[in-house]
N, C-alpha and C positions, 0 to 999 in steps of 0.2 A: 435164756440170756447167756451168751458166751462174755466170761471175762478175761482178760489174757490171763495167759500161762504165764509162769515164771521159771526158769531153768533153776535148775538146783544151788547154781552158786549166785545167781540174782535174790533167791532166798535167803542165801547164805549173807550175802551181803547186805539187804533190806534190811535181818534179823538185826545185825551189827550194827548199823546204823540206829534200829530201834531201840537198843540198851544205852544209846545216851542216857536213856532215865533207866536205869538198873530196872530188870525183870520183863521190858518190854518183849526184847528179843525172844526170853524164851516161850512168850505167852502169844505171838506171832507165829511162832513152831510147832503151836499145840502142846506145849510143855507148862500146862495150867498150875499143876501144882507146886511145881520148882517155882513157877514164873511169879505167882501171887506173893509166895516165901518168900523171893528176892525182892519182890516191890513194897513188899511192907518190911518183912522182918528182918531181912539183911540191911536194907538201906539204912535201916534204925538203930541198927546193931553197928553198922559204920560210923553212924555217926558219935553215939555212945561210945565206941572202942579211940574214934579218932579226936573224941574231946577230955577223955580218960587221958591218954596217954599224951595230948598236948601239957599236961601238968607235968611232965616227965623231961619232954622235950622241946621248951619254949617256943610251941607252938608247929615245929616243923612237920608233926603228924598230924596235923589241920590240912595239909596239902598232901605229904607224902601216902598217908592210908587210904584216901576219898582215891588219889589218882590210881594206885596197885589193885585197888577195889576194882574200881572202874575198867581195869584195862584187862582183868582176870575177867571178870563179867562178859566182856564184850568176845572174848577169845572163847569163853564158853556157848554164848550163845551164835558164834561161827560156827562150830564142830559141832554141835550140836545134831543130833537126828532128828531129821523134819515129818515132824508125826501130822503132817497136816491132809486131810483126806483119809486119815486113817480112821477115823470119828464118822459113823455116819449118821448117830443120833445127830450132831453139829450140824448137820446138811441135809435138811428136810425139804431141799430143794430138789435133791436128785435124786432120781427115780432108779427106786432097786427090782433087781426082777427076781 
């Protein structure tokens, strides 16, 4: 079964697009254990950090932490190095010689 290739910055871009939901992108990249961490624990930690400190600042860190979160996220999981094929437990489809 050939599925298409994807160029590096089609990768690069997919991932990006998959951290709408924080942790997607890097778990797209083969980056499992960052990626789980951001999809549970960071998001959590966001949210806690950005309802803490809405007490501080009537509310404007409801919007202003979710979005810096998000946009550090998404810029991470751009740069990011695409460890994917690098796994060949993962890929018990292709045949090693």
């Amino acid at each position: 079964m050939n599925l298409p290739q994807f160029t590096k910055s089609e990768r690069d871009r997919v991932a990006a697009v998959l951290s709408v939901l924080p942790g997607l992108g890097h778990i797209y990249k083969h980056h499992y254990l960052s990626g789980f961490g951001i999809l549970i624990g960071g998001n959590l930690l966001m949210l806690f950090i950005a309802g803490w400190l809405s007490l501080a600042t009537f509310g404007v860190s409801l919007l202003l932490v979710p979005a810096l979160y998000w946009a550090a996220v998404i810029a991470s999981a751009y740069y990011l190095e695409d460890w994917h094929g690098m796994h060949d437990y993962l890929h018990p489809w292709k045949k090693h010689h």
